[in-house]
C-alpha positions as CSV (number, residue, x, y, z in Angstrom):
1,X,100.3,81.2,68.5
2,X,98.3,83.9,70.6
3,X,98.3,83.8,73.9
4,X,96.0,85.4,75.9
5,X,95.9,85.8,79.9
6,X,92.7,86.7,81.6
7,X,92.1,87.8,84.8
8,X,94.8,85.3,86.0
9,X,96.0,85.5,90.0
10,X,98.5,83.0,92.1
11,X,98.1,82.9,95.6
12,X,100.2,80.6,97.6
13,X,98.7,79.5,100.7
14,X,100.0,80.8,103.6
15,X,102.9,78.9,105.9
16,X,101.7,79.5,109.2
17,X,98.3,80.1,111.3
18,X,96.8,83.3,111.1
19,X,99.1,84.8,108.3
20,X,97.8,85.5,104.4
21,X,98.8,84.1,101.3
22,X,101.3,85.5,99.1
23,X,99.8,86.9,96.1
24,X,102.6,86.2,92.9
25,X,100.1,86.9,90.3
26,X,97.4,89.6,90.7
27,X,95.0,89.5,88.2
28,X,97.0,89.5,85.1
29,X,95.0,90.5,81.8
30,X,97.2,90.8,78.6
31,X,97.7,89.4,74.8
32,X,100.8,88.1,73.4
33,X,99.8,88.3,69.6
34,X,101.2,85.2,67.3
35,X,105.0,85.2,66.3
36,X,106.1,88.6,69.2
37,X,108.7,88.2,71.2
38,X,107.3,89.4,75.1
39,X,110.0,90.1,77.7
40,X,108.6,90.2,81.4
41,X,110.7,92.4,83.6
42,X,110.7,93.2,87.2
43,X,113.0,92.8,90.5
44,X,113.3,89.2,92.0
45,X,109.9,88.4,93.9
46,X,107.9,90.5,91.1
47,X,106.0,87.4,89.9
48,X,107.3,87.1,86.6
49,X,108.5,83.6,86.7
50,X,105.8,82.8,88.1
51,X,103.7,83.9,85.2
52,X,105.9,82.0,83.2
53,X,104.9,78.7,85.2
54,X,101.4,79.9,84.9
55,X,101.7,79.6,81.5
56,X,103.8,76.5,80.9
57,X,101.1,74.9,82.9
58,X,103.7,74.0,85.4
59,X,101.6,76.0,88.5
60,X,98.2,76.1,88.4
61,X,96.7,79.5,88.6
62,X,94.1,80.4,91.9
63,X,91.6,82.1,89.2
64,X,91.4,83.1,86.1
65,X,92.5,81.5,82.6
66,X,95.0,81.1,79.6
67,X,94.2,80.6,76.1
68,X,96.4,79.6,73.1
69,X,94.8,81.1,70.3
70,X,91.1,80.0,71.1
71,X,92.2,76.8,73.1
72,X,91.8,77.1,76.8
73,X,94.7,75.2,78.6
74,X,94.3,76.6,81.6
75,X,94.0,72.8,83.3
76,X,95.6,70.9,80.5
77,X,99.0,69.4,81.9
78,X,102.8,71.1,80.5
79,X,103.1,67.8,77.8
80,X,99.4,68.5,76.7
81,X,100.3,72.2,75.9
82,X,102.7,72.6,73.3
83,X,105.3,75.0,75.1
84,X,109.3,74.2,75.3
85,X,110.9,75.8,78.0
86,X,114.4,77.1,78.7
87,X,115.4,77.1,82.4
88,X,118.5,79.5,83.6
89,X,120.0,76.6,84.5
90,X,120.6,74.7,81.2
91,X,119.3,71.2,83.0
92,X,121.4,69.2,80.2
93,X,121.4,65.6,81.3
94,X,125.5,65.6,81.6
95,X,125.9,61.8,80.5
96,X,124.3,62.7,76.8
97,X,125.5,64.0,73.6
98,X,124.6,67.4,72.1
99,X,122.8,65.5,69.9
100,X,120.8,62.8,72.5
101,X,120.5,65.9,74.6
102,X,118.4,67.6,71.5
103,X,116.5,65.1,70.8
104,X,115.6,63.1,74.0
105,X,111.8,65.3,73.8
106,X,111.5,63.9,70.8
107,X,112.4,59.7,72.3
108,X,108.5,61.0,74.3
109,X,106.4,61.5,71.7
110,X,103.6,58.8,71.1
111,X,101.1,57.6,68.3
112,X,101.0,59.4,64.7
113,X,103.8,61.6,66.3
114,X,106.1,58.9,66.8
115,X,109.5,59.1,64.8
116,X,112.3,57.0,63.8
117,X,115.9,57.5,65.4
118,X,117.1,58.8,61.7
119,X,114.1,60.9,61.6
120,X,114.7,62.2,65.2
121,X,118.7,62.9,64.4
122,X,118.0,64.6,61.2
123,X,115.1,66.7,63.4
124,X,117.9,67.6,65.5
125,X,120.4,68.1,63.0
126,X,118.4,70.7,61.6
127,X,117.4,72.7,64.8
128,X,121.5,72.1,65.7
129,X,122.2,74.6,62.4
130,X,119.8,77.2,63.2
131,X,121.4,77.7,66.7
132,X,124.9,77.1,65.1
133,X,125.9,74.4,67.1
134,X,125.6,71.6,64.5
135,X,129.4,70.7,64.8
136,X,129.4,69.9,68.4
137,X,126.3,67.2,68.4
138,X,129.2,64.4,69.8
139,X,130.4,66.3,72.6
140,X,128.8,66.2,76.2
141,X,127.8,69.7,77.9
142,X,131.0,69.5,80.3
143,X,133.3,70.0,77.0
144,X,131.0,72.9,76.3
145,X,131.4,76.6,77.1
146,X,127.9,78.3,79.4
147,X,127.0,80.1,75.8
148,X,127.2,76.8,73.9
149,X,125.4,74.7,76.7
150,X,122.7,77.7,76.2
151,X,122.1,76.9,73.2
152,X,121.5,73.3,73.1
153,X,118.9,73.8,75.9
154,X,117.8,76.1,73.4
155,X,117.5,73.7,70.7
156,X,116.3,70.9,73.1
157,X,113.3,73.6,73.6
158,X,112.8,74.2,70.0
159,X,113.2,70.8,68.6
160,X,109.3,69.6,68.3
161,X,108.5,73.1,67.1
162,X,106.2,74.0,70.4
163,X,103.5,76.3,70.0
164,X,105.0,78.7,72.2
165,X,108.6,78.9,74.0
166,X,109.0,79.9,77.5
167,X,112.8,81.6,78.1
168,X,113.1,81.9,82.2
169,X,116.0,84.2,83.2
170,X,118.4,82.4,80.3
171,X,121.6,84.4,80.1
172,X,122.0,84.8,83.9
173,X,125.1,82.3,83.6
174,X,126.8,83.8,81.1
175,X,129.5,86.4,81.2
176,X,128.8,90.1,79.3
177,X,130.1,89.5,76.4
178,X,128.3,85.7,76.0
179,X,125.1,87.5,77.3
180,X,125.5,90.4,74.3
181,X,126.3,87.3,71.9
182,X,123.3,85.2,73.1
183,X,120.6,87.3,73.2
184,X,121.2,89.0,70.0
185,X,121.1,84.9,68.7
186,X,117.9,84.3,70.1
187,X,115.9,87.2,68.9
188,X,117.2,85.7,65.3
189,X,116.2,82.7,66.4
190,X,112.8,83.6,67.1
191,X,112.5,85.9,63.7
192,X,113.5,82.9,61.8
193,X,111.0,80.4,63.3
194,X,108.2,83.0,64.4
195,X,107.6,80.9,67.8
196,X,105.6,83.4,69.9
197,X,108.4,83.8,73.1
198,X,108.0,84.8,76.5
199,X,111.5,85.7,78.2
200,X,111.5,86.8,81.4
201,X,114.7,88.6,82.7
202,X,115.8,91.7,85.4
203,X,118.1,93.0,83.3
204,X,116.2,95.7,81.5
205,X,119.2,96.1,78.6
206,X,117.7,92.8,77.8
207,X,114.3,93.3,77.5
208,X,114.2,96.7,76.5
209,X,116.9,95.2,73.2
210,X,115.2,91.7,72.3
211,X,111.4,92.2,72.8
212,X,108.5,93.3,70.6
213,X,107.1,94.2,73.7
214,X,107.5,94.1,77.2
215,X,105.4,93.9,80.6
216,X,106.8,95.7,83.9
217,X,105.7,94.0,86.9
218,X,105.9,95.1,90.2
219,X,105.1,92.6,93.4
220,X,102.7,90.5,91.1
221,X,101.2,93.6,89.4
222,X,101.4,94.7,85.7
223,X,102.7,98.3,85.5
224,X,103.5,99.0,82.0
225,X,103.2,97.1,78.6
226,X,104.3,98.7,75.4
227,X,107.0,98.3,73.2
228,X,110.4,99.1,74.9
229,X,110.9,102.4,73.8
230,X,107.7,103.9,73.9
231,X,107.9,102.6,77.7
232,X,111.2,104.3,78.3
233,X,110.0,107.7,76.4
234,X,106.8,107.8,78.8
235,X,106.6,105.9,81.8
236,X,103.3,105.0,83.4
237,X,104.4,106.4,86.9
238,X,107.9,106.6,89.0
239,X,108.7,102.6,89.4
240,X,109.0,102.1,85.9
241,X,110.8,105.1,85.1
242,X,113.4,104.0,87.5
243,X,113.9,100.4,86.5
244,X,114.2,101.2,82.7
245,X,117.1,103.0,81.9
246,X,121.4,102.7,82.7
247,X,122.5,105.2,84.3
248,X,119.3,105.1,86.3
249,X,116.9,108.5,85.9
250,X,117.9,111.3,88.5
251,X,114.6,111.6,90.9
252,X,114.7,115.2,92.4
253,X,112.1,116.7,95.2
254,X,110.5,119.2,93.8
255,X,107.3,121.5,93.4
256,X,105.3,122.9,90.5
257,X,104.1,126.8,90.9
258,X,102.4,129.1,87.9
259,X,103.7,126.3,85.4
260,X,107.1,126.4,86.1
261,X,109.0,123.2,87.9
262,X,110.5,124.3,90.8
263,X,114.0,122.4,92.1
264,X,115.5,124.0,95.5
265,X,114.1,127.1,95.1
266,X,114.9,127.4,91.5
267,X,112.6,127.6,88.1
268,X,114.3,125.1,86.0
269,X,111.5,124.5,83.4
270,X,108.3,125.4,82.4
271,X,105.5,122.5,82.5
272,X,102.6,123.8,80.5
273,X,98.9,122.7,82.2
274,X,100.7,121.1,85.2
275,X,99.2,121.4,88.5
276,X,100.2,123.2,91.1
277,X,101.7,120.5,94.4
278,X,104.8,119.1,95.5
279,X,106.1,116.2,92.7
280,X,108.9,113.8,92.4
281,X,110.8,115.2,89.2
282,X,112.3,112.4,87.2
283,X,115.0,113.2,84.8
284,X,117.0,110.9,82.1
285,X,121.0,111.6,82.3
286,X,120.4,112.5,78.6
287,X,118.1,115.1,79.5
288,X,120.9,117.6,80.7
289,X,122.4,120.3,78.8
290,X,125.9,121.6,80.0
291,X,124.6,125.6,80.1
292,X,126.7,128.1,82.2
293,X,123.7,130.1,82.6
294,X,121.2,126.8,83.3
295,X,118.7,126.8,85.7
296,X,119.5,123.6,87.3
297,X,122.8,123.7,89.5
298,X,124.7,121.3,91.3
299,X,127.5,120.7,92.9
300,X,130.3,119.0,90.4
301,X,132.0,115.8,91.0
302,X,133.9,114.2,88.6
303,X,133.8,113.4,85.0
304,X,133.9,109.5,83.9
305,X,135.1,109.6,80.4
306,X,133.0,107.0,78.2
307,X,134.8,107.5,74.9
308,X,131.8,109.1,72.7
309,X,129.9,110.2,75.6
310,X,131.3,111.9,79.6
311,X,128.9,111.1,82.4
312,X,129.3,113.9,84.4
313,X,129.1,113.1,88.4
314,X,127.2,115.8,90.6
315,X,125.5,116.5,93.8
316,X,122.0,118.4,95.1
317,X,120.3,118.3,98.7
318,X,117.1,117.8,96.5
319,X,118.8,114.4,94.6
320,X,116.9,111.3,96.1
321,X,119.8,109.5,94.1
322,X,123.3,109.5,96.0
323,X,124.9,110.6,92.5
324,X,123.1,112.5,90.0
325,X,124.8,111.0,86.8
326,X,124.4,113.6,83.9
327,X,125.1,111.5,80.3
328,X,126.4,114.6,78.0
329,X,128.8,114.7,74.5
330,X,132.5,114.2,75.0
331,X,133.0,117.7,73.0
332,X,131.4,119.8,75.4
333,X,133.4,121.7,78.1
334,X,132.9,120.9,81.8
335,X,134.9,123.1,84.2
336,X,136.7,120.9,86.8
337,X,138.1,124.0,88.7
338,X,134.2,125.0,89.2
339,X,132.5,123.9,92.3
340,X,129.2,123.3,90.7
341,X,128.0,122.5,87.3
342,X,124.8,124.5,85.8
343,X,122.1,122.8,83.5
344,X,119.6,123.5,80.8
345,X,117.0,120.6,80.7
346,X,115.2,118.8,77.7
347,X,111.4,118.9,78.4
348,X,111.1,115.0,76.6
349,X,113.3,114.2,79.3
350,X,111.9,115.2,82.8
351,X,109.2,113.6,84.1
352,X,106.6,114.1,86.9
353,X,105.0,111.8,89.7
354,X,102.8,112.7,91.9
355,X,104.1,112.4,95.6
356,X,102.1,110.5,96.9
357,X,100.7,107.9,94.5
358,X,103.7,108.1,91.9
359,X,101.6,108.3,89.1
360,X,102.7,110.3,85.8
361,X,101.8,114.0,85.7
362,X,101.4,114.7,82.0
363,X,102.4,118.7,81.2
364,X,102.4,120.5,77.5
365,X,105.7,119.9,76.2
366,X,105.4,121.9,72.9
């Protein structure tokens, strides 16, 4: 089912006399095309949950409208629209079975709709097996683990086949290892069924490793949509190229003169058709070469051994980060006697931002 957001904005009212409403949702305009799997990403407070709502039917939206496929729901109620949802808290009604727990949506459904308690169970039986939980339908969510609870709510969500499922912030509960395990069962999850999924999350490891696509948002404002790598490769401007990305990208001061990027004082790459001004220089901790004769040096911290890969830990008066955190092979040779640590860069890895607006600065890069 495509969904399709236009021109959508949620302002709630303000609180007290003479102060404005907060604006969750500024004029959203984007497509979700049938069967893709959308991750909304931001910080807390970015509006992405609210979106979510927006589109459940939960809140309704101060202007604008949502379509699913060429049906306008924007004022049809959250039974009337065909969406399951998964909340990060599981909401599993404690006194039920797996297996009531599933199919309780179904107990609600009315008319030519209307199933028999065989039918329901054998409903529920069959979503149970595609989120391999179908051996546990006769215990109750306390004798569950978090990653098994997730997945009924999961399977409560998918049970009547809704035309679109809503995933808010679902592996927040669950330790590192569950959270690997889960997400990589819910991107199969949606493959097999080809339920067009909105998941919203912080964690950018998430979206940018189980979405088709995804959508930065920044204080109710879209930044960025494109698939998760072609976001990473080429931010839109400096927010998103510091929320996407672990280690974080190294942000430097610096200047651009005659074509060359200029860090302290130093030429440490030529930028093709860039103007001249002061920038913010954003690099990836993959973007740094070990090079005794590099252009780029800085004063050398430690080493944290990674097993494949060293992040190498060093400091500059130009950094904006505390740590400049430098991802580089485990074969090459880092002199811990040294006091500083010189660099080559990778021109696909440094980015530029204008100072004031933090927009991308596109140069040649050959």
């Amino acid at each position: 089912m495509k969904v399709v957001l236009s021109h959508l904005t949620k302002i709630f009212p303000a609180r007290g006399r003479g102060s404005a409403g907060t604006v969750a949702a500024s004029n959203l305009n984007f497509e979700i095309p049938d069967g893709e799997l959308i991750a909304l990403l931001g910080p807390s407070g970015c509006g992405k949950s609210t979106t979510l709502n927006l589109i459940s039917g939960l809140q309704k939206p101060t202007e604008g409208k949502i379509f699913f496929g060429d049906d306008d729901v924007t004022d049809l109620p959250p039974e009337n629209r065909g969406v399951g949802l998964v909340f990060q808290n599981y909401a599993l009604y404690p006194h039920l079975t797996v297996m009531d727990n599933i199919i309780f949506p179904l107990g609600n459904l009315r008319g030519k709709e209307r199933m028999s308690k065989p039918e329901m169970q054998k409903k529920a039986l069959e979503i149970a097996k595609l989120v391999q939980i179908d051996g546990l339908m006769d215990r109750r969510p306390s004798e569950l683990s978090g990653g098994q609870q997730q997945r009924v709510a999961i399977a409560r969500a998918l049970v009547k086949m809704p035309r679109v499922l809503l995933l808010d912030e679902p592996l927040s509960n669950l330790d590192a290892r569950l959270r690997l395990q889960t997400r990589e069962e819910i991107k199969r999850i949606q493959r097999e069924t080809g339920i067009t999924t909105v998941f919203v999350t912080h964690d950018q490891d998430e979206a940018m490793s189980i979405s088709d696509r995804i959508i930065v948002m920044k204080e109710g404002v879209i930044q960025q949509i494109g698939k998760p790598q072609e976001v990473y490769d080429s931010p839109a401007n400096l927010f998103v190229a510091n929320f996407l990305g672990t280690p974080p990208i190294n942000v430097f001061s610096a200047s651009v003169s005659g074509e060359k990027l200029h860090i302290g004082g130093s030429a440490v790459l030529d930028v093709p058709n860039a103007p001249d001004g002061e920038v913010w220089a954003a690099i990836r901790p993959e973007g740094f070469i070990p090079d005794e004769n590099g252009p780029l040096s800085c004063r050398l911290g430690e080493l944290e051994v990674m097993g494949r890969d060293v992040s190498v830990v060093s400091f500059s008066d130009y950094s904006v980060n505390e740590k400049i955190r430098s991802i580089i092979s485990s074969e090459s040779k880092i002199d811990l006697a040294s006091a500083t640590v010189k660099f080559s860069l990778k021109p696909k890895k440094v980015f530029l931002f204008k100072k004031d607006t933090e927009e991308r600065i596109l140069f040649d890069i050959g």
